[in-house]
C-alpha positions in Angstrom: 0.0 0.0 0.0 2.4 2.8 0.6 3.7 1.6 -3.2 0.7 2.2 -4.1 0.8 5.5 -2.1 3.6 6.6 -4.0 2.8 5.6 -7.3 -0.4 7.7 -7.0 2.1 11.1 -6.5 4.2 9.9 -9.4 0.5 9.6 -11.5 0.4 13.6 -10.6 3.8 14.6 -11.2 3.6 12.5 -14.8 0.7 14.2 -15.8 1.5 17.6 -14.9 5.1 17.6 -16.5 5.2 14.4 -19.2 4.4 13.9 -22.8 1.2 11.4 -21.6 -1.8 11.9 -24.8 -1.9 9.3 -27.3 0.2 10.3 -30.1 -1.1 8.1 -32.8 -4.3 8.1 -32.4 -7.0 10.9 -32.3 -10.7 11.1 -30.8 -12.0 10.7 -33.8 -14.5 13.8 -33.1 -12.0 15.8 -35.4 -13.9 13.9 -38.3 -17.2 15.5 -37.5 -18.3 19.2 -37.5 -22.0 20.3 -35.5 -24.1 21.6 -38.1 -24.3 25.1 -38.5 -27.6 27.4 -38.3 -26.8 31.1 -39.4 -30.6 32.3 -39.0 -30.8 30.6 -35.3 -33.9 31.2 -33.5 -32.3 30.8 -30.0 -31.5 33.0 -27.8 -27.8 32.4 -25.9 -29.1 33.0 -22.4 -31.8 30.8 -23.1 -29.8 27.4 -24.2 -30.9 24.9 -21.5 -28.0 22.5 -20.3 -29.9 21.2 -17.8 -30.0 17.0 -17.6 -30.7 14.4 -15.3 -28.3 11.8 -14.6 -28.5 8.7 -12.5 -30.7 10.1 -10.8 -29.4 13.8 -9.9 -30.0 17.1 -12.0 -27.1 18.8 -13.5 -27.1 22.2 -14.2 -24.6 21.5 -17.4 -24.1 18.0 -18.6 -20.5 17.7 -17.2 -18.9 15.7 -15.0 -15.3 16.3 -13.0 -13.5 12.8 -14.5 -11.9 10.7 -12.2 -7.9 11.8 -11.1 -6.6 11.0 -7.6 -6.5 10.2 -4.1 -4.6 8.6 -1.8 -1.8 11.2 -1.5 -1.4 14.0 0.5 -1.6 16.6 -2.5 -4.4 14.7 -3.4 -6.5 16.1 -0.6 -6.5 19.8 -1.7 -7.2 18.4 -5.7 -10.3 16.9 -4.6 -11.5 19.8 -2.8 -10.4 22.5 -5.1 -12.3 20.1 -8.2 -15.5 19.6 -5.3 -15.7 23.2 -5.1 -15.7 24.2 -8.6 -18.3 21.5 -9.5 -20.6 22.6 -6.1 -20.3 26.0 -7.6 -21.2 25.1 -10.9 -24.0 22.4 -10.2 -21.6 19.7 -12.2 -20.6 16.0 -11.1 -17.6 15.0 -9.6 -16.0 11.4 -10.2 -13.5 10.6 -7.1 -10.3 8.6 -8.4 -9.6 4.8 -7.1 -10.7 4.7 -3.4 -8.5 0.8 -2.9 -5.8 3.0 -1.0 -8.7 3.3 1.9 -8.3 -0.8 1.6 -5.2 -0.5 3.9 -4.9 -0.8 7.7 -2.0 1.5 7.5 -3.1 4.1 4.9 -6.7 4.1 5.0 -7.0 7.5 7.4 -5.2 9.3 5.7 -6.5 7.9 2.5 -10.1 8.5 3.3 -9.1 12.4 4.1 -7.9 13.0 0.5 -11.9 11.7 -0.9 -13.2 13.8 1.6 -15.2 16.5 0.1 -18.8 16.5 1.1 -18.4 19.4 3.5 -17.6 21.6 0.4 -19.6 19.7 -2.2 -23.0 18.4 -0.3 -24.7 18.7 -3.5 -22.9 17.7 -6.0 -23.5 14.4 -7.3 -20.3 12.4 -6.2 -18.9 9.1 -8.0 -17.0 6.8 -6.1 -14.4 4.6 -8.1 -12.6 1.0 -7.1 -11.1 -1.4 -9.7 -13.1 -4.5 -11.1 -9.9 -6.4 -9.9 -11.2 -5.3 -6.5 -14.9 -6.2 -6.9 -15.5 -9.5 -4.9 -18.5 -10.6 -2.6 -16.1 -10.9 0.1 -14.9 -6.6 -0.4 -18.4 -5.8 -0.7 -18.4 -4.9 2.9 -15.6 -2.8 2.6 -16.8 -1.0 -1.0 -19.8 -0.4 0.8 -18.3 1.1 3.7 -15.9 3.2 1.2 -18.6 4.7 -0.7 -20.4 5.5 2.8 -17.2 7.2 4.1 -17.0 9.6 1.4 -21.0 10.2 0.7 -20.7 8.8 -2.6 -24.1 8.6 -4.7 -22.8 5.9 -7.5 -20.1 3.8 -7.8 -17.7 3.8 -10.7 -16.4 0.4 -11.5 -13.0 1.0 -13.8 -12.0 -1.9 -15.7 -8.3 -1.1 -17.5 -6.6 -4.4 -18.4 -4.1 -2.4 -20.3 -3.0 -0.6 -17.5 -2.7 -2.6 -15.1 -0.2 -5.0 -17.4 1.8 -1.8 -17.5 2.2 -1.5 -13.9 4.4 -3.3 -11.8 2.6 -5.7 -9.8 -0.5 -4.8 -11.9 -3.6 -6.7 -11.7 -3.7 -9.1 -14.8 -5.6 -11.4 -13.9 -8.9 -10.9 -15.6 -10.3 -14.2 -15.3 -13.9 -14.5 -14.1 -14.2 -10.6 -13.9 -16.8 -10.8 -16.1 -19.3 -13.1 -13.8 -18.1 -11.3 -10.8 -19.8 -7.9 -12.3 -22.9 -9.6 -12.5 -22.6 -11.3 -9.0 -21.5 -8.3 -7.3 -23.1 -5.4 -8.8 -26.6 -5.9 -7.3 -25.1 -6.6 -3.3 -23.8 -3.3 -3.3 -27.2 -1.1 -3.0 -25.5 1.9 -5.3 -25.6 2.6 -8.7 -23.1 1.2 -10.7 -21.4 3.0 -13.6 -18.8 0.8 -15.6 -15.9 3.0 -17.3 -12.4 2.5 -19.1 -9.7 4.7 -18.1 -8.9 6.0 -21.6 -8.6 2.6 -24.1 -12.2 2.5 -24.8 -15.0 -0.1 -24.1 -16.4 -0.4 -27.8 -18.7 -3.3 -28.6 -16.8 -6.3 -28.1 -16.7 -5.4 -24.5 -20.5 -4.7 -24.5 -21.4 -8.3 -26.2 -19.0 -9.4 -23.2 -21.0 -7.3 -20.8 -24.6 -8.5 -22.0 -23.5 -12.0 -21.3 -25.0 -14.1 -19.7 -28.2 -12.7 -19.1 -28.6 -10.9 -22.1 -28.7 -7.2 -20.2 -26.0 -5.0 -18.5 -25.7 -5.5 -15.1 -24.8 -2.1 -14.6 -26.7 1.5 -14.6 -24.1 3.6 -16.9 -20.9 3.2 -18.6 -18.3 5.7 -19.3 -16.8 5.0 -22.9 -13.5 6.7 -21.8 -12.2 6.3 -25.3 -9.0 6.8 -26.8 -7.5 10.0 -27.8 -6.6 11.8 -24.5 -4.4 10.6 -21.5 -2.8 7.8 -22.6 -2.9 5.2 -19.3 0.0 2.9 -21.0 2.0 5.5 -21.8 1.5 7.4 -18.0 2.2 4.0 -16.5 5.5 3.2 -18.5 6.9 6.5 -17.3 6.5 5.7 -14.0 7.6 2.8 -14.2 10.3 2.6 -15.9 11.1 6.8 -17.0 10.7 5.7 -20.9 8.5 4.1 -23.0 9.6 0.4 -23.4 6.4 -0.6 -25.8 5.8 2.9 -27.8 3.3 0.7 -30.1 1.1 -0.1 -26.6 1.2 3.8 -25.5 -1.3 4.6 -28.3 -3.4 1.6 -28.2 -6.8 1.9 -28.3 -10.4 2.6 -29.5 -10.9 6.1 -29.9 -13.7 8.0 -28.4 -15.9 8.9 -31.4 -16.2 5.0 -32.1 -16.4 3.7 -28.8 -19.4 6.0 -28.2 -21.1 5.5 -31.8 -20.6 1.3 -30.6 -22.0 1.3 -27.4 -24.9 3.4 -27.9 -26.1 1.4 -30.9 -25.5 -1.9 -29.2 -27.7 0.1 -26.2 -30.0 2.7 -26.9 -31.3 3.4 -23.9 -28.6 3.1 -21.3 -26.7 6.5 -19.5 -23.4 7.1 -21.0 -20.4 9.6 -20.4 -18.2 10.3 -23.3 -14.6 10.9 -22.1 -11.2 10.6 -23.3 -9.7 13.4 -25.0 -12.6 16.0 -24.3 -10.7 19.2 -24.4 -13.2 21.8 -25.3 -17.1 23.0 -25.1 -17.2 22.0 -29.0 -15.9 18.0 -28.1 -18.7 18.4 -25.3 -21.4 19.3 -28.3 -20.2 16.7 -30.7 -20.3 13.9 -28.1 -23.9 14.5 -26.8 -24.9 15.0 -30.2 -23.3 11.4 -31.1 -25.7 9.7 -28.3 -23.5 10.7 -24.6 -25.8 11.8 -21.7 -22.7 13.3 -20.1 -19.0 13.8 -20.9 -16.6 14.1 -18.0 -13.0 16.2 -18.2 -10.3 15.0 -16.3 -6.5 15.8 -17.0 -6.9 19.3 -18.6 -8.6 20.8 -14.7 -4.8 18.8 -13.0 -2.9 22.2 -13.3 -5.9 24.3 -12.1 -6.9 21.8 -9.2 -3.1 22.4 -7.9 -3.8 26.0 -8.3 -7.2 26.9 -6.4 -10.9 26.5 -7.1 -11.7 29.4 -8.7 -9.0 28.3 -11.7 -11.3 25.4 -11.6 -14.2 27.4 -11.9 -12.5 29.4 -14.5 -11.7 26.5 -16.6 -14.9 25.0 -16.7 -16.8 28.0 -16.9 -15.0 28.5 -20.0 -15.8 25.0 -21.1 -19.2 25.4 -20.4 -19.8 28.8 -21.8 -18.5 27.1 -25.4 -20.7 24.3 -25.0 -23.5 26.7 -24.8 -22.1 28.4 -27.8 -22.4 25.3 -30.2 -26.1 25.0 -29.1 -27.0 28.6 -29.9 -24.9 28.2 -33.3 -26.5 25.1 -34.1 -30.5 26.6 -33.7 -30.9 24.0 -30.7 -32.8 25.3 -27.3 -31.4 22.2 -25.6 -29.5 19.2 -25.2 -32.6 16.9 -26.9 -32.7 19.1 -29.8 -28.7 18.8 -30.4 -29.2 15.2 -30.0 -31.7 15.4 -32.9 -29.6 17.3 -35.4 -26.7 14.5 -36.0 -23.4 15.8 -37.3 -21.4 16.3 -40.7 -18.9 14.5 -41.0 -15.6 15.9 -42.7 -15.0 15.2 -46.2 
């Protein structure tokens, strides 16, 4: 555990200071372009980017993607990222709460998820591993997500990742039927995500077995395109990339979401990977996401204070609005009914 301790601070310093976005493969959203409406009918201050999700209103259809925990600096990220999205009326996604696991570290592990006290509104996402997700840890998940007020659970499953990491988790058999076993013992909403490699639809026909429907309540595409988790592991564990052709592997975020919402219609699901601006935002929830969720891009700001935060998202927000207006659509229903172009 205090590896695990450490390799958390060595995720932040990575991502603040290293070269960690796929390089050889895009989002895909590049190939798209919202359609255009030069004699709108909207008015700007009108645009409603209001939506429900799981069960909790949004005031914009954003959610605070899933970064740390479990180090001290992690503590004032949380909070400073907790502030911004109470402010904001946004979600917040918590990163991998196993640290709280340990008898040594899980005091001081739980005070780096703690943000309730300055986020009792926001609707907060807690996160463990699907190598962690066993009847027997169900007590303890339980108790996690109780700990830091948590409304959903995220369930991450990253098998690329993890084989990166020394002393990873590889072992993936019988994940699968523990998912299904495990899922309805917790008494939370479940919301299965990637961590930036994509669940496309081979993973969903894997999901939808055996019972023919998903045992869980959202997934998070977290497509490729962004933060590359291969290539952020291989720096910190080794300072270089060993397997360059593994740092950009992946199914980019355009396709992963276009896959999973045709193979299920009607399920919640959070486009993320490589959403960098208000205009990726548009595209996404006009391709079939309920949500999208920013991570990486707020790291720099969450070290700062809140109101960089705030800034930052504001900004993001403010463009997502834009598109709407730009587009002739009053709300996130009617950009959903527009489709896209795509780019010749």
């Amino acid at each position: 555990m205090a590896l695990l301790e450490h390799r958390k601070r060595r995720h932040i310093e990575v991502c603040l200071n290293g070269d960690v976005d796929h390089q050889g493969v895009t989002t895909g959203l590049e190939r798209y372009r919202l359609p255009y409406n030069a004699l709108t009918q909207t008015r700007l201050d009108d645009i409603d980017l209001t939506t429900e999700f799981l069960g909790a209103r949004l005031r914009a259809p954003v959610l605070v993607g899933a970064m740390t925990g479990g180090a001290e600096l992690s503590a004032a990220i949380n909070r400073n990222l907790a502030t911004a999205a109470q402010r904001l009326g946004v979600g917040m996604m918590l990163g991998s709460q196993r640290v709280m696991f340990s008898n040594a570290l899980g005091e001081r592990a739980a005070a780096s998820f703690a943000v309730r006290d300055v986020a009792p509104d926001v609707l907060l996402v807690g996160n463990i591993g699907l190598a962690q997700l066993t009847r027997e840890a169900v007590p303890e998940i339980v108790s996690a997500l109780a700990r830091v007020g948590a409304d959903v659970l995220a369930v991450h499953t990253n098998p690329l990742q993890e084989a990166m990491q020394r002393n990873g988790d590889t072992d993936c058999a019988g994940s699968l039927e523990r998912l299904h076993e495990v899922v309805p013992l917790l008494g939370y909403p479940v919301l299965l995500k990637e961590v930036g490699h994509g669940i496309g639809a081979s993973a969903v026909s894997e999901l939808l077995r055996p019972t023919g429907e998903p045992p869980v309540a959202a997934i998070d595409v977290a497509g490729a395109g962004g933060t590359s988790w291969s290539r952020v592991e291989q720096l910190v564990r080794y300072g270089e990339l060993r397997h360059p052709d593994l740092a950009d592997w992946g199914i980019p975020t355009a396709q992963a979401l276009v896959e999973v919402r045709a193979a299920l219609p009607r399920i919640p699901l959070v486009a993320s990977g490589g959403i960098r601006t208000g205009s990726d935002a548009a595209k996404a929830l006009a391709m079939g996401a309920d949500v999208v969720a920013v991570a990486r891009p707020l790291l720099p700001a969450a070290i700062d204070s809140a109101a960089a935060v705030v800034e930052w998202l504001q900004r993001f927000i403010d463009e997502l609005r834009i598109c709407l207006h730009g587009c002739g659509a009053t709300n996130l229903a009617a950009l959903r009914g527009l489709g896209l172009v795509p780019v010749e």
